[in-house]
N, C-alpha and C positions, 0 to 999 in steps of 0.2 A: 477450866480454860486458863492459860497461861499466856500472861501480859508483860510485853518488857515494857519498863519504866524510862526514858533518857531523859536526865535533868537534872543540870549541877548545882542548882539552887538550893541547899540542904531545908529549907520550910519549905519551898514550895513540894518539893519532891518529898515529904514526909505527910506532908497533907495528903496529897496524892495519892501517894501508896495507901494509907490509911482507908482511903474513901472507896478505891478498888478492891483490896482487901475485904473491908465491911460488906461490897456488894457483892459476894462470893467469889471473886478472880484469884487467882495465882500472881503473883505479883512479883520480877526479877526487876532492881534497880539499877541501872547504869549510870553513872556519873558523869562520863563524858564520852565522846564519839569512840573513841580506839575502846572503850571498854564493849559499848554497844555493838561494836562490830566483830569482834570476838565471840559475844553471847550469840546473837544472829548467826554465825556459821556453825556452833556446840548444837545451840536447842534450836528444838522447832518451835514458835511462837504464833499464836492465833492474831494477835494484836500489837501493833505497837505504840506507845502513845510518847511524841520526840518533842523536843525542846529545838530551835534552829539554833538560838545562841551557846554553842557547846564548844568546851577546852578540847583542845590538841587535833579534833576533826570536829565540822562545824554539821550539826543537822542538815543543810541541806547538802553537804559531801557523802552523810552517808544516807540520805534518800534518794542522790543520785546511786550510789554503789550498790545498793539495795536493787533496787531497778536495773540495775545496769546485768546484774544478776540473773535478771528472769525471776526474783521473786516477788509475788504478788498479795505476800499478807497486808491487811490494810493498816494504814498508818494514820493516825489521829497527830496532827501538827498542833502542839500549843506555844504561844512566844509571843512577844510585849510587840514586835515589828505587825503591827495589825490595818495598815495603810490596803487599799485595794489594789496597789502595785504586786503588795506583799503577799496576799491572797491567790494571787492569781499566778503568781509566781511561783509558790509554794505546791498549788492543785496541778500546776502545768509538769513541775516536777515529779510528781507522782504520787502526792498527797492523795487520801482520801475523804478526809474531811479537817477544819481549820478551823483553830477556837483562839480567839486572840484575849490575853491577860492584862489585866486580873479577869476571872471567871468565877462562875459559879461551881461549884464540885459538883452540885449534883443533876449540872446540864453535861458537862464533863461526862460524868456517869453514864448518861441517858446518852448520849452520842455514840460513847463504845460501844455500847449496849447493840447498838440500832448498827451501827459496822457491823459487829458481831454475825447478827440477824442478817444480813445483807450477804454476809459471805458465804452465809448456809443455806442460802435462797429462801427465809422464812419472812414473810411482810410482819407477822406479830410475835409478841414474846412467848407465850406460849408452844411448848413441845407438845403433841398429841401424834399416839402411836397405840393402837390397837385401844385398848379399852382405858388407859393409863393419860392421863395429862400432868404434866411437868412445867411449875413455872421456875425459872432461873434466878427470878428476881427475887424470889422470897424461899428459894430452895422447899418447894413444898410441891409434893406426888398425891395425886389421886387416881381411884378407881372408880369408874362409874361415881364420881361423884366423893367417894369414901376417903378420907386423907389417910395416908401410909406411911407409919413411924418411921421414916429412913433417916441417919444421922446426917450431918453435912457433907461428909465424904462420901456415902453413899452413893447419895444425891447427885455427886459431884462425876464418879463413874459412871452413873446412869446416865447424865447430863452428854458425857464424853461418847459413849458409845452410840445414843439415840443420838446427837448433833454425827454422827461420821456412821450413820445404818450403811450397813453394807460392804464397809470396810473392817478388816479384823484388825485389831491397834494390840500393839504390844503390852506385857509389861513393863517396860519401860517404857514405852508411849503415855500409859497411863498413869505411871507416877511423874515425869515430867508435867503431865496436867494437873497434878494435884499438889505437888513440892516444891516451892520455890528455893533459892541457893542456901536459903538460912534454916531449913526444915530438915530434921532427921529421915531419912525413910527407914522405914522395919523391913527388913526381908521378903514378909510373906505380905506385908499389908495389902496391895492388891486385890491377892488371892483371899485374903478373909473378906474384903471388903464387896466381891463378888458373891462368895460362898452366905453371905448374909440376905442380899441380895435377889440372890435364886431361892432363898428360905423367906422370902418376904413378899415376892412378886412371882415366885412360882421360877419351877427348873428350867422351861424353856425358853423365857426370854434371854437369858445371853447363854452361847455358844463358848463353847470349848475350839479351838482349831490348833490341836496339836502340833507345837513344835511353833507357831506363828502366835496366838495371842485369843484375843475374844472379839465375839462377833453379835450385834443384834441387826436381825435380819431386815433386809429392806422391805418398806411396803409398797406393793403393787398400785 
């Protein structure tokens, strides 16, 4: 899952990243609005988590723009203005949820988490699909109960296509969920990271759909 970052605070924003990073995300950092809005229109983003006080365009110009948009990924507002005026003004503009600073990182954490969860219509962390459960939080697979050596990346593909059953996601889709701006990608890594995958949880769970991407099938 890929999280933009917006926050020109160079400590606060390195904490930040660190702490979403640690808890498996994808993690792009923008420094200030005109950067942020940039990244917004390139990639597609599950998350975003904004600072309001931002150089050159201020957070809440580009919550409005976002919105203004028609896009509805959710937005985690964090910023020292933490008055109930500011609250309310923030959720009205199209906030999804609002953490006012200094914070704890790892309510922070637990907040995107819980957006995250909320966007996918899931009430808890846990992923369960056929005989397989998948916690996100601790990138750990089981089978009937049996844990399944899968790497972090694995994990991380399987996470993407069981979060989006149904839909076939690119490769590109899928290394955007996995690469942030500062990560090399390999060519084929995808496809090996699949091909392990189907040799680990068996051939049928993800689909081939040639010429379009990979598929794991919805449940009834």
């Amino acid at each position: 899952m890929r999280v933009l970052l917006v926050e020109d605070d160079d400590l606060i924003g390195s904490g930040v990243e660190e702490g979403l990073r640690d808890a498996g995300m994808t993690v792009d950092w923008a420094h200030d609005g005109q950067e942020a809005m940039l990244a917004l229109t390139t990639t597609d983003y599950e998350l975003v988590v904004l600072d309001l006080g931002l150089p050159r365009l201020s957070g809440t110009e580009l919550l409005d723009w976002l919105r203004a948009r028609r896009d509805d990924t959710p937005v985690l507002v964090m910023t020292a203005r933490d008055t109930v005026a500011d609250r309310v003004g923030g959720l009205t503009a199209g906030a999804d949820d609002y953490l006012g600073k200094p914070f704890d990182l790892t309510e922070l954490i637990a907040r995107c988490r819980a957006l995250l969860r909320r966007a996918h219509g899931r009430s808890v962390e846990t992923i369960r699909y056929q005989d397989l459960s998948v916690d996100p939080t601790t990138f750990t697979v089981t089978r009937n109960g049996l844990r399944q050596p899968l790497t972090s990346r694995e994990c991380a593909v399987l996470i993407e296509l069981l979060t989006h059953q149904g839909t076939p996601l690119s490769r590109a889709r899928l290394e955007e969920s996995l690469y942030g701006w500062q990560e090399e990608v390999e060519s084929n890594a995808v496809e090996v990271h699949v091909s392990n995958l189907r040799k680990k949880l068996g051939p049928g769970l993800i689909r081939t759909i040639r010429g379009v991407g990979y598929l794991v099938e919805k449940t009834s």
